[in-house]
C-alpha positions as CSV (number, residue, x, y, z in Angstrom):
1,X,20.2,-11.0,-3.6
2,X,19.7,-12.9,-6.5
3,X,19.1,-11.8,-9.9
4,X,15.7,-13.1,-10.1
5,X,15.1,-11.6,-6.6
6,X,16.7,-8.2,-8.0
7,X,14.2,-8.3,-10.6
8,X,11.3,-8.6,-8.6
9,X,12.3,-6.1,-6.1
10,X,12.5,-3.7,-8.8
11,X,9.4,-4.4,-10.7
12,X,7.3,-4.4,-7.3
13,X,8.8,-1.4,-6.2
14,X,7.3,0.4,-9.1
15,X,4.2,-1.3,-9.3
16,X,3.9,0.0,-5.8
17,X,4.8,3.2,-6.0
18,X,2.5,4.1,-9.2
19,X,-1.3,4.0,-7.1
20,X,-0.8,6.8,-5.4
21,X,-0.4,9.3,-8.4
22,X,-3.4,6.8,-10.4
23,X,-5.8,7.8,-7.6
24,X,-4.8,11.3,-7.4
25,X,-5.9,11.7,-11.0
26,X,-9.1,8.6,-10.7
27,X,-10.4,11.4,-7.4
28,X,-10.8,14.2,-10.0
29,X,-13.7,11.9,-11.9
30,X,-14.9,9.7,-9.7
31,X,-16.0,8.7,-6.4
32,X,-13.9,7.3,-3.7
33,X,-16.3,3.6,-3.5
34,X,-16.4,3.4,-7.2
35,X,-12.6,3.8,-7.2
36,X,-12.1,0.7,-5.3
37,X,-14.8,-1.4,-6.7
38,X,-13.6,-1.3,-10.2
39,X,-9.9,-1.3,-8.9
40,X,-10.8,-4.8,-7.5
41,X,-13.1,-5.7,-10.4
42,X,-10.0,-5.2,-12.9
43,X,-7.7,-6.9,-10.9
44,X,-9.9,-9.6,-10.1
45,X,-10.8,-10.3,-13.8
46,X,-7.0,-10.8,-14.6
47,X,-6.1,-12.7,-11.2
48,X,-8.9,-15.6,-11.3
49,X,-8.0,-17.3,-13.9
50,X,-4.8,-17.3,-13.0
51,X,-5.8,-18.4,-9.5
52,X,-8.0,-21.2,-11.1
53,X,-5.1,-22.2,-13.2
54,X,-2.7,-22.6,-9.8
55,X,-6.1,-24.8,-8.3
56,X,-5.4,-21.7,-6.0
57,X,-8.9,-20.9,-5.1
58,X,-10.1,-24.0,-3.2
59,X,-8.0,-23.6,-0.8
60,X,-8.2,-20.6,0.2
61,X,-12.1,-21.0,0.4
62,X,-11.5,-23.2,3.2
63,X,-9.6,-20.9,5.1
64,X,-12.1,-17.7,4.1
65,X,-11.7,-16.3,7.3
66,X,-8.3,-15.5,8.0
67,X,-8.5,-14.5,4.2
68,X,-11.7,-11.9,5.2
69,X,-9.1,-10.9,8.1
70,X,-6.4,-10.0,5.3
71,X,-8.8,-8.3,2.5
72,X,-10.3,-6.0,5.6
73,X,-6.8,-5.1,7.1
74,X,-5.0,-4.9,3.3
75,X,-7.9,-3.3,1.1
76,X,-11.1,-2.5,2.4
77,X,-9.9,-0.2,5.3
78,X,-6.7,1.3,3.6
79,X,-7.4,1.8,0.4
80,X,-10.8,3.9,1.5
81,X,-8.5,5.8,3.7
82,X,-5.8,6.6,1.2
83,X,-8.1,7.3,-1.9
84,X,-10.3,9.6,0.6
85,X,-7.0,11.5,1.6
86,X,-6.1,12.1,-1.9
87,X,-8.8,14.4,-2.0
88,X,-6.7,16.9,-0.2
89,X,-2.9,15.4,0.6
90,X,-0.9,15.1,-2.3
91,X,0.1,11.7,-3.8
92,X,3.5,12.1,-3.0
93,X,3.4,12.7,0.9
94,X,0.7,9.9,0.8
95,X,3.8,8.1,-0.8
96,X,6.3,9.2,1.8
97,X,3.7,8.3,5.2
98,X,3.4,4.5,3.8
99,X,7.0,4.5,4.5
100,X,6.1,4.2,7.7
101,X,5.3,0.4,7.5
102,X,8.1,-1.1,8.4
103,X,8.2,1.5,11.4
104,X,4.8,-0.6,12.4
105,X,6.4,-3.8,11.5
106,X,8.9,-3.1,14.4
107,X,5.8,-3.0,17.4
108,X,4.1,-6.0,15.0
109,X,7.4,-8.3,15.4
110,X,7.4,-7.5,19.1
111,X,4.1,-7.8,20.4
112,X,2.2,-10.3,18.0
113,X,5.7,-12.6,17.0
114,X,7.3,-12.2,19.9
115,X,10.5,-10.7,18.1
116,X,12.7,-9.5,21.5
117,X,15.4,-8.3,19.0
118,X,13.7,-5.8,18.7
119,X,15.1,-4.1,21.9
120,X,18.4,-3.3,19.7
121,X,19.6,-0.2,20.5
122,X,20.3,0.4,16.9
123,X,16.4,-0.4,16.7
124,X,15.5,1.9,19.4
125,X,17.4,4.8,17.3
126,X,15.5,3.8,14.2
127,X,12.3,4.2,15.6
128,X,13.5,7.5,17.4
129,X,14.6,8.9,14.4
130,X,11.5,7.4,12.4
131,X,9.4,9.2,14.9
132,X,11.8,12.8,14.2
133,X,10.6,12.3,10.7
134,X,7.2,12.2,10.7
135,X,7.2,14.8,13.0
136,X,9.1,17.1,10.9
137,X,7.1,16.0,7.9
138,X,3.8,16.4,9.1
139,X,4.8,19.1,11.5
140,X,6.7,21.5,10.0
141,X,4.0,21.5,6.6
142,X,1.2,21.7,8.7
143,X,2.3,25.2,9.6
144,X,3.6,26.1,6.4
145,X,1.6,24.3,3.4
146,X,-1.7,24.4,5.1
147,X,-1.4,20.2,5.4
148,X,-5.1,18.5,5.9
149,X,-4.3,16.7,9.4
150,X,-7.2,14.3,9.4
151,X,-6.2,13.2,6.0
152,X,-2.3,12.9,7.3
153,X,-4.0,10.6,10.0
154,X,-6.0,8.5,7.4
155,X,-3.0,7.5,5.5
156,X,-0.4,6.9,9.3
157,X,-3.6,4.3,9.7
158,X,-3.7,2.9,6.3
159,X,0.1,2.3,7.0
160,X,-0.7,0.3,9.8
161,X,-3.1,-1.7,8.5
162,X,-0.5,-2.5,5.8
163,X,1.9,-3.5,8.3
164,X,-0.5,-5.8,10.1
165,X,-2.1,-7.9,7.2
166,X,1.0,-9.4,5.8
167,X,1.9,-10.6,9.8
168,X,-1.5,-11.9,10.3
169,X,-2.1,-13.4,7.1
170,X,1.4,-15.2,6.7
171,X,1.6,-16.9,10.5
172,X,-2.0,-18.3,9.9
173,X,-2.3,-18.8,5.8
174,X,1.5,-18.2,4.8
175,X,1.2,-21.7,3.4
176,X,-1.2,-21.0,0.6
177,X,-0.7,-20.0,-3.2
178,X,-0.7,-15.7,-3.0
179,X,-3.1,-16.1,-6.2
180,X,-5.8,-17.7,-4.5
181,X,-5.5,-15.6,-1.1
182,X,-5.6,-12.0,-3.1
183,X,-8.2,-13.2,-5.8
184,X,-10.5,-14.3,-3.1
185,X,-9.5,-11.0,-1.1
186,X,-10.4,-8.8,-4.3
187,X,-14.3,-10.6,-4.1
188,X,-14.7,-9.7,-0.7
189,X,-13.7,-6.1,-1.2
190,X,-15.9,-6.1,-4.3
191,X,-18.9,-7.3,-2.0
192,X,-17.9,-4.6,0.1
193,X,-17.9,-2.0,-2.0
194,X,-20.8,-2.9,-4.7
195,X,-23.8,-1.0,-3.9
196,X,-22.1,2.2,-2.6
197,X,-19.5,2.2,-5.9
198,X,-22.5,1.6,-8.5
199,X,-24.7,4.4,-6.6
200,X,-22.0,6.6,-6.8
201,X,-21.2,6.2,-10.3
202,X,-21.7,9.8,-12.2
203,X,-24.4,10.1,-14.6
204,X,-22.8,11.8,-17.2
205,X,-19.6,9.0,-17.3
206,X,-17.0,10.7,-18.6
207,X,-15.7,9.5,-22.3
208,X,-14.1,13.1,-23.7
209,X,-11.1,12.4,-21.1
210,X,-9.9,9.2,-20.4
211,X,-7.1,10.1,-17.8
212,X,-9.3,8.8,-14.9
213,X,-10.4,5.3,-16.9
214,X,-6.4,5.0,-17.7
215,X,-6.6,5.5,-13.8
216,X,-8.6,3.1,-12.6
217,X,-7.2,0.0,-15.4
218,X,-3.8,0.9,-14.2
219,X,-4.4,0.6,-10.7
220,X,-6.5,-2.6,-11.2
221,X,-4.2,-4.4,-13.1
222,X,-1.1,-3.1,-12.7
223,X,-0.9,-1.8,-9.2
224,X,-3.5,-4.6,-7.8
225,X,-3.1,-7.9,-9.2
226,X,0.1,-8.0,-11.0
227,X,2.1,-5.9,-8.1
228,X,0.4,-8.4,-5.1
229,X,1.7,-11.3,-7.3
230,X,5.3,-9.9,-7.8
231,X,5.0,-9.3,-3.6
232,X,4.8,-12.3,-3.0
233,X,6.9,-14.3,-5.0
234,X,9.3,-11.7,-3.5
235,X,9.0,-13.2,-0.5
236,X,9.2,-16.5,-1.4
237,X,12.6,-15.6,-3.1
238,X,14.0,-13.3,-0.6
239,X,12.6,-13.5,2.3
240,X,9.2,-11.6,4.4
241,X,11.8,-9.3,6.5
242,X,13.9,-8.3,3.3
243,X,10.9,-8.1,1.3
244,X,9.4,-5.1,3.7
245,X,11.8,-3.1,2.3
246,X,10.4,-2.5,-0.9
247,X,8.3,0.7,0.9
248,X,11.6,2.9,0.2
249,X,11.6,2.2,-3.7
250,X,7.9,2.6,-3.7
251,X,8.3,6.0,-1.8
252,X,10.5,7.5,-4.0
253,X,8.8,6.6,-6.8
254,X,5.7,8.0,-5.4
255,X,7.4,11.0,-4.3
256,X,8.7,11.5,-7.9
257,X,5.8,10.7,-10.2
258,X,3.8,13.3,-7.9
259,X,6.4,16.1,-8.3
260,X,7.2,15.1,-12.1
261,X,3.6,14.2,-13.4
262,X,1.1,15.7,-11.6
263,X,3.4,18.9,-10.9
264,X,3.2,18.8,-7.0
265,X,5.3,20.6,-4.8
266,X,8.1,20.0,-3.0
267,X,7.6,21.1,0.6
268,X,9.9,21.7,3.3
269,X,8.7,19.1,5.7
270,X,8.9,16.7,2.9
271,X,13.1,17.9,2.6
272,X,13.6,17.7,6.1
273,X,10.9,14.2,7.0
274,X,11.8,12.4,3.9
275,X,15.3,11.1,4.6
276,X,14.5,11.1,8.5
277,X,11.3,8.6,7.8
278,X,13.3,6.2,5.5
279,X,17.0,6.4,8.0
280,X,14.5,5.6,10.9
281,X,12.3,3.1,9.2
282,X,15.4,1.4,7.5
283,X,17.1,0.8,10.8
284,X,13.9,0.2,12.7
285,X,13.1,-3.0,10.2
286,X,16.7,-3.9,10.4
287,X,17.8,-7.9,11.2
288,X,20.8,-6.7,13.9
């Protein structure tokens, strides 16, 4: 990997793996709409011009559909999933279950790419052991930490629908500029989400604290438009199949900023699921 590739893995490893601590703390203030709203609002503001700059936004107009296909599968379904969760799964497992995407990439690459290399045996025993994991992770907590099963379940889906934008969106719009594809994305979600994030707004807005507004600017600019524009000029440097693997940087930095800032605990599905998810999902995603 080159340096400049290095670089960017790092930086969008932690741009990644901030949100999930952000909307822990954003859930304590505000709603779950109004979350998402001003997450894309922020990162909107900052990625348009940008965009504009690039002459991104034209084309991606033209090929608004396959771009409505991405923001649904990307943003409007998992990032309602995953902040609703938040409400009662702690940021850090929510870290560890999006590890799962490149366990869904595996069934993507077979069944909608045609990817027969799939049938690996050294694939196989990725997914086995990825499977072992999550079993152990959500299994072994849900009997001991009193783990919230439908909100577990929200966040396995949001993983998927993680797994299958990026697939969709680069066979049928891989060739346009990232900028104009995610600023357009963040207007549809906005559209989306406008009426029920403004009704749900609180009427006494909080200004004594201003952990949840820190919240909500970081995941809009940081964890929104500057993290989707380090993702993809990740890819263009190292590759889509490399780039996937930024989900086990991401995890760990979820897992730690949950346990260090926001004092959650360790668990011992998460001991026993955590390396399991990441051995299975790392082989699973493996070029063999």
């Amino acid at each position: 990997m080159s340096r400049k590739g290095l670089i960017l893995f790092i930086a969008c490893g932690i741009a990644w793996g901030m949100p999930y601590a952000f909307i822990s703390i954003a859930v304590e203030q505000f709603d779950v709409a109004t979350i998402i709203l001003a997450r894309v609002v922020i990162g909107a503001a900052v990625l348009i011009p940008f965009a504009i700059y690039r002459k991104a936004i034209m084309p991606a107009l033209k090929q608004w559909r396959w771009v409505l296909v991405f923001a649904v599968l990307e943003m409007v379904g998992p990032w309602f999933l995953i902040t609703n969760a938040e409400r009662t799964v702690s940021s850090g497992l929510t870290g560890l279950l999006i590890a799962l995407v490149p366990f869904w990439g595996v069934f993507i690459a077979y069944f909608y790419n045609g990817d027969k290399s799939v049938k690996h045996p050294k694939t196989i025993f990725g997914l086995v052991i990825g499977f072992i994991g999550v079993l152990a992770l959500v299994g072994i907590d849900a009997f001991t930490a009193n783990l919230d099963l439908l909100g577990v379940g929200a966040v396995v889906l949001a993983s998927l629908g993680y797994a299958i934008a990026p697939a969709v969106s680069f066979k049928k719009i891989g060739d346009l500029d990232s900028a104009g594809v995610i600023s357009l994305s963040m207007v549809i979600v906005a559209i989306c989400y406008a009426a029920p994030g403004l009704m749900a707004l609180p009427a006494d807005i909080p200004t004594a604290n201003f952990d949840g507004w820190m919240a909500l600017a970081v995941l809009g600019v940081v964890c929104s438009a500057i993290a989707f524009i380090l993702f993809f000029d990740l890819i263009k440097e190292i590759g889509s199949a490399r780039a996937t693997l930024i989900t086990y940087p991401n995890t760990a930095i979820a897992f730690l900023l949950g346990i260090v800032f926001l004092s959650e605990p360790i668990t011992v599905g998460m001991i026993l699921g955590f390396p399991l998810v990441l051995i299975g999902s790392y082989f699973a995603s493996k070029k063999h």
